[in-house]
C-alpha positions in Angstrom: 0.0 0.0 0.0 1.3 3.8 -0.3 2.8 5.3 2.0 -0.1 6.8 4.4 -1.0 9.7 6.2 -4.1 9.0 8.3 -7.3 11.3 7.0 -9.7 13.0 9.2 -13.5 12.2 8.8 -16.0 11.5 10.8 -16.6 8.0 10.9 -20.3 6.3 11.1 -21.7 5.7 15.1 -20.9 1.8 15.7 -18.1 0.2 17.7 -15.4 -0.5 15.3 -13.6 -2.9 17.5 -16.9 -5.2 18.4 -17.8 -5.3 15.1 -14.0 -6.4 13.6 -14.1 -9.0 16.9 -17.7 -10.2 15.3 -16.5 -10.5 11.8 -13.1 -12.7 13.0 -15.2 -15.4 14.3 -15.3 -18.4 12.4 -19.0 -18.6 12.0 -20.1 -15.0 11.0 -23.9 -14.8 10.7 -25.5 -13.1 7.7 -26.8 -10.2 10.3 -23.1 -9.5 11.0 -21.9 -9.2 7.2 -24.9 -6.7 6.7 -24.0 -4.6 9.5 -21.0 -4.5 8.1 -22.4 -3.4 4.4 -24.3 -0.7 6.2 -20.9 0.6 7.8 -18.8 0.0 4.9 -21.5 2.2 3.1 -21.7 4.8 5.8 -18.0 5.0 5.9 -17.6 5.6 2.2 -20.4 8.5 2.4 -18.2 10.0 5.0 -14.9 9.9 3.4 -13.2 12.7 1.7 -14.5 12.8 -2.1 -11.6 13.7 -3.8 -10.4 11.1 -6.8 -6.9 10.1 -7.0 -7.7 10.2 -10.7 -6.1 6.4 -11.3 -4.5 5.5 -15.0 -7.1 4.8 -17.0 -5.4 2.1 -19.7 -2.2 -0.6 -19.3 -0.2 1.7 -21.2 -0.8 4.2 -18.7 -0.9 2.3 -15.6 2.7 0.9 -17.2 3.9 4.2 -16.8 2.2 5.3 -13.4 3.9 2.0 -11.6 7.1 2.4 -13.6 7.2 6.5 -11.6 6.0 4.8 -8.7 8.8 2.0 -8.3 11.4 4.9 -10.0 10.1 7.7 -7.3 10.5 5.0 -3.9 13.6 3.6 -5.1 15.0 7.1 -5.2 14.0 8.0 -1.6 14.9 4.9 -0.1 18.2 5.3 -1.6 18.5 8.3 0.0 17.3 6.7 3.3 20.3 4.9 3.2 22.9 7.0 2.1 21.7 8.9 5.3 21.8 5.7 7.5 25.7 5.3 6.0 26.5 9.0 7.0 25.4 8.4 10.5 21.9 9.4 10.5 19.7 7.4 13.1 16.9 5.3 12.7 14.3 7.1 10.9 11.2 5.0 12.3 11.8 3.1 15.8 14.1 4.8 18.4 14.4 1.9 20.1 13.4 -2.4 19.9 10.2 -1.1 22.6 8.9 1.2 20.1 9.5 -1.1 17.0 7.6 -3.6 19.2 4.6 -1.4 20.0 4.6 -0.9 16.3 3.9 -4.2 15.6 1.3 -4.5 18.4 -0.4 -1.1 17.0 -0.6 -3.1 13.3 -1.9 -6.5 14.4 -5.6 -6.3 13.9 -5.1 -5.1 9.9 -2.1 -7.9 9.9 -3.7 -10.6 11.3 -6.6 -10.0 8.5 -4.0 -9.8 5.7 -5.5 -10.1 2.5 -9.4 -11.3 3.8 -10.9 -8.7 1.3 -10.4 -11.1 -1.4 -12.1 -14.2 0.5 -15.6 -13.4 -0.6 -14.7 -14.1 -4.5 -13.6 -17.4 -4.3 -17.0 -18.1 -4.4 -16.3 -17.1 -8.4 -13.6 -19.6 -8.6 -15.5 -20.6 -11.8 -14.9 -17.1 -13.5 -12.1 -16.7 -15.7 -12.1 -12.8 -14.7 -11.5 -13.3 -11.0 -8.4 -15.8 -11.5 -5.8 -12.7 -10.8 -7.4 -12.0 -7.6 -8.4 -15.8 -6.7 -4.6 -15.6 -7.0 -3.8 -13.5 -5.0 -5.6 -14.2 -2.3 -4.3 -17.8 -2.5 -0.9 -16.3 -2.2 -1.6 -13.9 1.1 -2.5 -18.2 2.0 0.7 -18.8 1.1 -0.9 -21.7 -0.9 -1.0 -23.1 1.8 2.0 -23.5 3.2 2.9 -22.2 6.3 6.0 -20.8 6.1 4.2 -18.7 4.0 0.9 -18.0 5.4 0.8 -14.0 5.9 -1.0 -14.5 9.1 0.8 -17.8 10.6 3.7 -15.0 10.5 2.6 -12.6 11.6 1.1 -14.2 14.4 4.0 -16.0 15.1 6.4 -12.8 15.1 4.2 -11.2 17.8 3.6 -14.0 20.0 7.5 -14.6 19.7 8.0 -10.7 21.5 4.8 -11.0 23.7 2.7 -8.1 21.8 -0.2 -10.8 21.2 -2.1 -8.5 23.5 -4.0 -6.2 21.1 -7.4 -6.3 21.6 -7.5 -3.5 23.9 -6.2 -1.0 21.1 -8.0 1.7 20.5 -10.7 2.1 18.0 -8.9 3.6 14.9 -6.3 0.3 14.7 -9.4 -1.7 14.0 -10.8 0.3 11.2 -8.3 -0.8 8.4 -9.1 -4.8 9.3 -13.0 -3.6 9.3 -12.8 -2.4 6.1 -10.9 -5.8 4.8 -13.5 -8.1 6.9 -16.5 -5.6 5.7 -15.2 -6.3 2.0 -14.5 -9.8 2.8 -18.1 -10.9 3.2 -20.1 -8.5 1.0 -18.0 -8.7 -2.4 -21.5 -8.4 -4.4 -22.6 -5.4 -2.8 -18.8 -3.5 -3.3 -16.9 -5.6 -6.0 -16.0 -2.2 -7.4 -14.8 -1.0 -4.4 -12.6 -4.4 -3.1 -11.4 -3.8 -6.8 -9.9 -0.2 -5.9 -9.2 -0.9 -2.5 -7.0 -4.2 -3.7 -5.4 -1.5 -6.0 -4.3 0.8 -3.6 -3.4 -1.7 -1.4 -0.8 -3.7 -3.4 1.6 -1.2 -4.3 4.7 -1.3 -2.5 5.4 1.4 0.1 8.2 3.1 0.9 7.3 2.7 5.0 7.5 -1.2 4.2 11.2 -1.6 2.8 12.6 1.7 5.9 10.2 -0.9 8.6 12.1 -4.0 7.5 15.2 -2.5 7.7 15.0 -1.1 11.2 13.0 -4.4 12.4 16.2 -6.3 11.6 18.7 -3.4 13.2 16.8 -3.8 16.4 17.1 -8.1 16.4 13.5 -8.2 14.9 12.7 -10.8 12.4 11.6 -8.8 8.8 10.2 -11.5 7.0 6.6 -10.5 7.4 8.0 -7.2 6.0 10.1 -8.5 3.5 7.8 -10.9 2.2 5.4 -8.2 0.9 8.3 -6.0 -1.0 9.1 -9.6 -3.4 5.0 -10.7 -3.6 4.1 -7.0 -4.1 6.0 -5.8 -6.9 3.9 -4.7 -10.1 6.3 -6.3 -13.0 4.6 -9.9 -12.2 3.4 -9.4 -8.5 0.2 -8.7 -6.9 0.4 -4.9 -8.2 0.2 -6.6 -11.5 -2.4 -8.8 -11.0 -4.4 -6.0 -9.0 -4.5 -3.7 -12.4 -5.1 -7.2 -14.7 -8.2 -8.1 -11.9 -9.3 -4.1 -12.6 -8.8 -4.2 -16.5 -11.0 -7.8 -16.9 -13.9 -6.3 -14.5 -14.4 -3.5 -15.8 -17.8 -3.3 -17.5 -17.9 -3.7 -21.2 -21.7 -2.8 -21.7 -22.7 -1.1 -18.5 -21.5 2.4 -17.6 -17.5 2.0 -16.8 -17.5 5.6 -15.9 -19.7 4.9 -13.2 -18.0 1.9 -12.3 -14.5 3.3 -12.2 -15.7 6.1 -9.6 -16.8 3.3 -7.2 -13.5 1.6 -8.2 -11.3 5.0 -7.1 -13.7 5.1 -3.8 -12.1 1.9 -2.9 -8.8 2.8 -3.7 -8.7 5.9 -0.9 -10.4 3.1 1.8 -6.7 2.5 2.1 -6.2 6.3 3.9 -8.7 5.7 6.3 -8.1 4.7 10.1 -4.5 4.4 12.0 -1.6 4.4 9.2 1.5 3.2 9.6 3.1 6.6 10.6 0.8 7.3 12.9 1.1 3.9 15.1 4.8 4.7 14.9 4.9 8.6 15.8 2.2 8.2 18.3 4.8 5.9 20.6 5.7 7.6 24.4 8.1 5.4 26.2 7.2 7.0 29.1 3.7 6.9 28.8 3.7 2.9 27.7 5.5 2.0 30.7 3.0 3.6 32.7 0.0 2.2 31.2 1.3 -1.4 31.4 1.9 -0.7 35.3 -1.2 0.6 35.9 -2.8 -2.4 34.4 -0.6 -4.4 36.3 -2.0 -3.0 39.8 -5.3 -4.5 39.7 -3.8 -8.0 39.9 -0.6 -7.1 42.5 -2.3 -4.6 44.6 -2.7 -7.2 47.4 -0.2 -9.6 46.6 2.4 -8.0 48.4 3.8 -8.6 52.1 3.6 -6.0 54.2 7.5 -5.5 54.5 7.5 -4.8 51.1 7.9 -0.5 51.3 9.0 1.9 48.6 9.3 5.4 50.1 8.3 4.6 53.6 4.9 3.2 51.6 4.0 0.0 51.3 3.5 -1.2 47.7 0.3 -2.4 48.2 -0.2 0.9 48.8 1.2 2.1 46.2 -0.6 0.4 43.7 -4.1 0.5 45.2 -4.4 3.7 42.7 -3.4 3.3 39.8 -2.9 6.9 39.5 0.1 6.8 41.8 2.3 5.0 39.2 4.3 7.5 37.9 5.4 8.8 41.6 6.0 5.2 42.7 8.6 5.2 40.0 10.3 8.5 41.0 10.5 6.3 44.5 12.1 3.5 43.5 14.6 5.2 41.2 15.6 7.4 44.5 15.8 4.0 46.9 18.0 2.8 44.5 16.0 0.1 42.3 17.1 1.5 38.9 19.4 4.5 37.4 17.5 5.8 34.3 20.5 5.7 31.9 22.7 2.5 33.3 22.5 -0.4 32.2 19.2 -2.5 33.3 20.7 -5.8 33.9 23.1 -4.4 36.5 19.9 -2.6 38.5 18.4 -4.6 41.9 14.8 -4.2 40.0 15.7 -6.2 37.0 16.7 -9.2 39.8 13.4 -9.4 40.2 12.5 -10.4 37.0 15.9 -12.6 36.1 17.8 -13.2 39.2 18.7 -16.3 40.8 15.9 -15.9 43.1 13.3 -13.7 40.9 10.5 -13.0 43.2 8.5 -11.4 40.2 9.2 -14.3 37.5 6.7 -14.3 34.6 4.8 -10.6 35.7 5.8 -9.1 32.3 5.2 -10.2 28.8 8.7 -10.0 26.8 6.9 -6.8 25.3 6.4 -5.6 28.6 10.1 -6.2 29.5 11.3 -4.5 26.4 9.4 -1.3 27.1 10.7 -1.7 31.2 14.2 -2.3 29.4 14.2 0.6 27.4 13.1 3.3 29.8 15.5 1.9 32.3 18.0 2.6 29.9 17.0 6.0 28.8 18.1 8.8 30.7 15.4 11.0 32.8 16.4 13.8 30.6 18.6 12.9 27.2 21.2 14.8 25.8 20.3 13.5 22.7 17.3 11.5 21.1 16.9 9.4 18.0 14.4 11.6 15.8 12.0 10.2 14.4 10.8 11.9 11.2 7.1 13.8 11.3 5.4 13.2 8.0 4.6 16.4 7.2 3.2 16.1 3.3 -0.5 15.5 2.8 -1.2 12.8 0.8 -5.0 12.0 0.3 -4.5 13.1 -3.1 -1.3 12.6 -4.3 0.3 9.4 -3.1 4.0 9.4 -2.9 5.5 6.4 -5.5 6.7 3.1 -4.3 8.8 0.4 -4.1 12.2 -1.3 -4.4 13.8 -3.2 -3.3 17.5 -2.5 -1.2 16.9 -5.3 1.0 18.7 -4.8 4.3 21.8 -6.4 4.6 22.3 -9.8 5.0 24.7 -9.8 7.8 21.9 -7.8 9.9 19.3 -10.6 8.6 21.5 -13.2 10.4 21.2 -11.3 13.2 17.9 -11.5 13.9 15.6 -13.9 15.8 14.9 -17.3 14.0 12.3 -19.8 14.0 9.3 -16.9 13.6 8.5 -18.3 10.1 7.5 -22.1 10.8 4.2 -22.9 11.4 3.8 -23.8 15.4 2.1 -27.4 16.1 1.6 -28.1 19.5 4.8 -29.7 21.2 2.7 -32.3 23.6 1.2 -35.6 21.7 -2.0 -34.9 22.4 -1.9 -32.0 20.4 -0.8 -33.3 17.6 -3.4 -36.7 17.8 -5.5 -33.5 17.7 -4.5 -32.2 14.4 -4.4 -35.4 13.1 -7.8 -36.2 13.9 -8.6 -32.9 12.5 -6.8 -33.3 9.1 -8.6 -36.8 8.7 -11.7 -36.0 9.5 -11.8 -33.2 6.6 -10.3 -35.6 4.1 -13.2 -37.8 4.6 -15.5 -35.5 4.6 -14.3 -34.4 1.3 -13.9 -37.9 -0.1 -17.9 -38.7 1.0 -19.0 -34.7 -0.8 -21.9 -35.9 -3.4 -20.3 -33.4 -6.3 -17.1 -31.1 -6.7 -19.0 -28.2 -5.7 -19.9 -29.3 -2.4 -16.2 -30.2 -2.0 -15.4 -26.8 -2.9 -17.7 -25.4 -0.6 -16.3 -27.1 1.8 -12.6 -25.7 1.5 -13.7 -22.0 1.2 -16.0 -22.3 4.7 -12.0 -23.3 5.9 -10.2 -20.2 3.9 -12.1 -17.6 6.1 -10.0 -15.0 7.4 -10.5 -16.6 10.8 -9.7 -20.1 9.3 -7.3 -20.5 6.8 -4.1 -19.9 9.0 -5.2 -23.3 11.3 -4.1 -26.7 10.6 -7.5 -27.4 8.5 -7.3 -24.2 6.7 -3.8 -24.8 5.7 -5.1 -28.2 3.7 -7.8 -26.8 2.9 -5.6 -23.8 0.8 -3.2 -26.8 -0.2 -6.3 -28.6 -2.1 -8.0 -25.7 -3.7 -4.8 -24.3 -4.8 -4.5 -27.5 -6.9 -7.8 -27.5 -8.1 -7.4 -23.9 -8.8 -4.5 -24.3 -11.0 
């Protein structure tokens, strides 16, 4: 997708969240996929109105992506001649706040690609083959190791930021908008048509992210993945403008047709953009948040010799609101020096010593950010800027994509075993699978016709499904019938 900047409107009255949570159950009922039309609908009244004014032939669209990849490869160029001359990270000033990035993307992540699901309904049709395709590919075909999701998933619950639900409202709306699309493709094929559009060319936020994820230890692949699948000489950019060129109406009215189509395409400015997950990090303010959440569960589980400040810390955390001073307190008691080292500190002991008497309280998320602001001084000489987007984009996207991958020295450096699919460890969890797997090949060896076989797979391709054990066969076996 282009690079973003997130654009004001004011979105319809509903509960974005609660109705993305709805959506990502594996049975969604038909009342769910129309409140979600009725959104979607009342979200594209609301947006901004303005037409990107998209290529209108393959000669032109040839050119547009050919400025696009020329314009991206130019300013990531220039991103790294500026990392080489000693500039600092442009993104993540530290692995806490490239973590909360990734916990600020999951819910559009952990959907990636469902705004295709709803045509494989149309495996039949000729027409929808490039973005059947596609969507079988954001399935890795099946595979694991190359299931969008199964990595995703697996990178955050690898660094403890599988704790996303409570995220604010605007982090759902992206993933809405895929789930909305997702289940209503006959009421907004124009629109999944645009919004696909928009959404498969390459940013330059994707190939700066993977580059700083794998600075900071963090495995890219995710990332990295997307700048190879993406590109628009074979990739899904490609296929995106081949799905547009074959739908387009022949008879009907294409003007009409194409409006809806460039509706879609600015879906993808709507909600919580990459930039603004990253630039609205506070160290600080994070480490705060996860104590005070903490409190309600230790406010009583601490003995009464057990003082900070003369105060006890049941005390202490009995309001949350105290948090902040309880921190000043055990910095001047001795717990921690904000800028030494955090290992050498008697507070991280508690986590990792011998004897840690608070073993297992933080996530590894929560660590990182505890980490981090240990090791920041109270007030820096110096801090790692992070660029402010300061160009408005809603109507004139900024080019994108290729392809410097980061360096391979700093790929070995990062965390392994994030790709492979995860089956349970114990044997009854894999007599589970098992089970599983045979009871869908039987059911599909007893379906009365091909269609009802069919059927069968795209119930387990759901965006809640297709990254399980089942849904991973399930891909495996229509993407051979599909070919």
């Amino acid at each position: 997708m282009f690079e973003q900047v997130a654009t004001p409107f004011s979105a319809p009255t509903a509960s974005v969240r609660q109705m993305y949570l709805s959506l990502s159950e594996r049975d969604v009922g038909q009342a769910a996929a129309q409140q979600a039309a009725n959104w979607l609908r009342a979200t594209l009244d609301a947006a901004p109105h303005a037409m990107p004014q998209l290529p209108q032939g393959a000669e032109q669209f040839t050119a547009w992506s050919a400025a696009h990849t020329e314009a991206v490869g130019e300013q990531y160029k220039q991103y790294l001649a500026e990392r080489k001359g000693g500039a600092p990270r442009r993104y993540f000033t530290n692995k806490a706040h490239a973590l909360y990035f990734l916990k600020g993307v999951a819910p559009t992540k952990l959907v990636d690609g469902a705004w295709l699901f709803g045509l494989l309904q149309y495996w039949e049709q000729g027409a929808m083959r490039p973005l059947i395709t596609t969507y079988l590919e954001e399935l890795g075909n099946g595979v694991p190791e190359k299931n969008h999701v199964v990595i995703f998933q697996q990178l955050i619950d690898a660094h403890g930021c599988a704790q996303w639900q409570g995220l604010p409202e605007e982090h759902f709306l992206q993933g809405l908008i895929q789930l909305a699309l997702a289940y209503n493709p006959e009421q907004f094929l124009p629109e999944l048509i645009g919004y696909n559009l928009g959404y498969e060319q390459l940013p330059l936020h994707l190939l700066i992210t993977s580059y700083e994820l794998n600075e900071l230890g963090i495995d890219p692949y995710y990332f990295t993945l997307h700048v190879t699948v993406d590109n628009a000489d074979s990739g899904h950019a490609r296929k995106a403008w081949e799905a547009l060129t074959k739908l387009t109406p022949q008879v009907g009215d294409a003007d009409a047709f194409m409006r809806r189509v460039e509706a879609g395409y600015l879906l993808n400015d709507l909600g919580a953009s990459t930039q603004t997950v990253i630039h609205s990090f506070d160290l600080h303010a994070e480490l705060v948040g996860i104590l005070r959440s903490k409190s309600a569960a230790g406010k009583n589980m601490h003995s009464d010799y057990c003082k900070v400040g003369g105060r006890m810390i049941n005390d202490w955390l009995s309001d949350p609101d105290q948090v902040p001073a309880l921190l000043v307190a055990l910095e001047k008691q001795g717990w921690f020096t904000r800028g030494a080292a955090p290992q050498e500190s008697r507070f991280w002991g508690l986590l990792h010593g011998d004897h840690a008497q608070m073993f297992g309280v933080f996530s590894a998320y929560e660590e990182q950010v505890l980490h981090d602001w240990m090791a920041t001084p109270a007030q820096p000489l110096a801090t790692a800027p992070v660029a402010r987007v300061a160009t408005h984009r809603a109507l004139q996207r900024a080019a994108g994509a290729l392809l410097d991958a980061p360096p391979r020295r700093i790929r070995e450096s990062a965390e392994r075993g994030l790709i492979r699919h995860r089956f349970p460890d114990d044997e009854h969890g894999w007599e589970a699978i098992a089970c599983d797997l045979r009871l869908l090949e039987a059911k599909l060896a007893a379906a009365d016709s091909k269609e009802e076989a069919i059927s069968m797979l795209i119930a387990l391709m759901s965006p809640a499904s297709h990254h399980t054990s089942a849904g991973l066969m399930a891909t495996r076996i229509f993407s051979k019938l599909f070919a």
